[in-house]
C-alpha positions as CSV (number, residue, x, y, z in Angstrom):
1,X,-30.3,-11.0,1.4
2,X,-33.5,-12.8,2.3
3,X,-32.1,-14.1,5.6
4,X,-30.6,-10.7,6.5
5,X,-34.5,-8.8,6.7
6,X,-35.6,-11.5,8.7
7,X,-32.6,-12.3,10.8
8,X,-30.4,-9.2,11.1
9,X,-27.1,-8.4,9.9
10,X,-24.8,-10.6,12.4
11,X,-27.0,-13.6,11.6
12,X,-26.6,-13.6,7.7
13,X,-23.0,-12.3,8.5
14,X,-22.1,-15.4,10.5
15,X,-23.8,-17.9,7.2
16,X,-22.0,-16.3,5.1
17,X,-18.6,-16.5,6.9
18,X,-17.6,-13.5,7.8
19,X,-18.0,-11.1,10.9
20,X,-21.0,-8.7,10.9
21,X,-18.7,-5.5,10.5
22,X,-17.5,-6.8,7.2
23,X,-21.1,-7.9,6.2
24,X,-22.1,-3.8,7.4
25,X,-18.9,-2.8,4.6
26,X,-19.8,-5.1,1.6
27,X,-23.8,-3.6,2.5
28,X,-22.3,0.0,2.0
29,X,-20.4,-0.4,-0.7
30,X,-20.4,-3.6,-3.0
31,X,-17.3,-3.2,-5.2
32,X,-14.6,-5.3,-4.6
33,X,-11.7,-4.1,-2.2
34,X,-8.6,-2.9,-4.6
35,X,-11.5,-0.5,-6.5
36,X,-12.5,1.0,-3.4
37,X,-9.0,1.2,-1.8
38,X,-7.7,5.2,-2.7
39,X,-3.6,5.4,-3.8
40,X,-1.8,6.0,-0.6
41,X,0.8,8.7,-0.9
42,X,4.4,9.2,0.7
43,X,4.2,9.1,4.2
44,X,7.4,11.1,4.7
45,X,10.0,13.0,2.6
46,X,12.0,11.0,0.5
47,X,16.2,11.0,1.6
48,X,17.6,10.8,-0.8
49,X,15.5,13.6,-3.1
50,X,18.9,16.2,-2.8
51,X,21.2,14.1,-4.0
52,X,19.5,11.1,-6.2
53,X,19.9,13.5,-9.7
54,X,22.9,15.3,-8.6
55,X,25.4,12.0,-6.9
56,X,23.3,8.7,-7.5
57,X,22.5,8.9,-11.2
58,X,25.8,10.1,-12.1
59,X,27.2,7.2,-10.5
60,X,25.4,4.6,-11.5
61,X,25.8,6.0,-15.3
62,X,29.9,5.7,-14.8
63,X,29.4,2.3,-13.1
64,X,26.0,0.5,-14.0
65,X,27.0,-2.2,-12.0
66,X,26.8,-0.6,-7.9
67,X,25.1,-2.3,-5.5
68,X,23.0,-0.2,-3.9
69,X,25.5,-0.5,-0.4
70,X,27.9,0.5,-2.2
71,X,26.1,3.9,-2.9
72,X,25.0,4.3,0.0
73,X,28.6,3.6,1.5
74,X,30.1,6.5,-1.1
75,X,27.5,8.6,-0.3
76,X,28.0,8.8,3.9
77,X,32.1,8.7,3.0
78,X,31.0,12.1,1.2
């Protein structure tokens, strides 16, 4: 902390290890990274929402066993 007042940022940053953006991020906010990272959500619609309850569940409750080509096989034969 000491060496940052008198030196700057990029100086204590380059002591420490680490470049002087990531010494400006820790500055703004201390916590460590996975509490400050927010959940990220879906990106897209999930495929197989139409059919996973109606065809996929079904299946794999009369067969447990499927491999998951195998469903996917039925599925585009459908």
């Amino acid at each position: 902390m000491t060496l940052r007042r008198t030196h700057g940022r990029a100086t204590a940053a380059a002591r420490a290890g680490f470049s002087s953006s990531t010494g400006g991020g820790i500055e703004a906010d201390s916590r460590p990274h996975p509490e400050r990272a927010t959940p990220r959500g879906r990106r897209r619609l999930d495929p197989l929402a139409t059919v996973w309850d109606s065809e996929i569940v079904a299946m794999l409750q009369a067969a447990p066993g499927l491999r998951p080509v195998t469903l996917l096989d039925e599925l585009r034969r459908r």
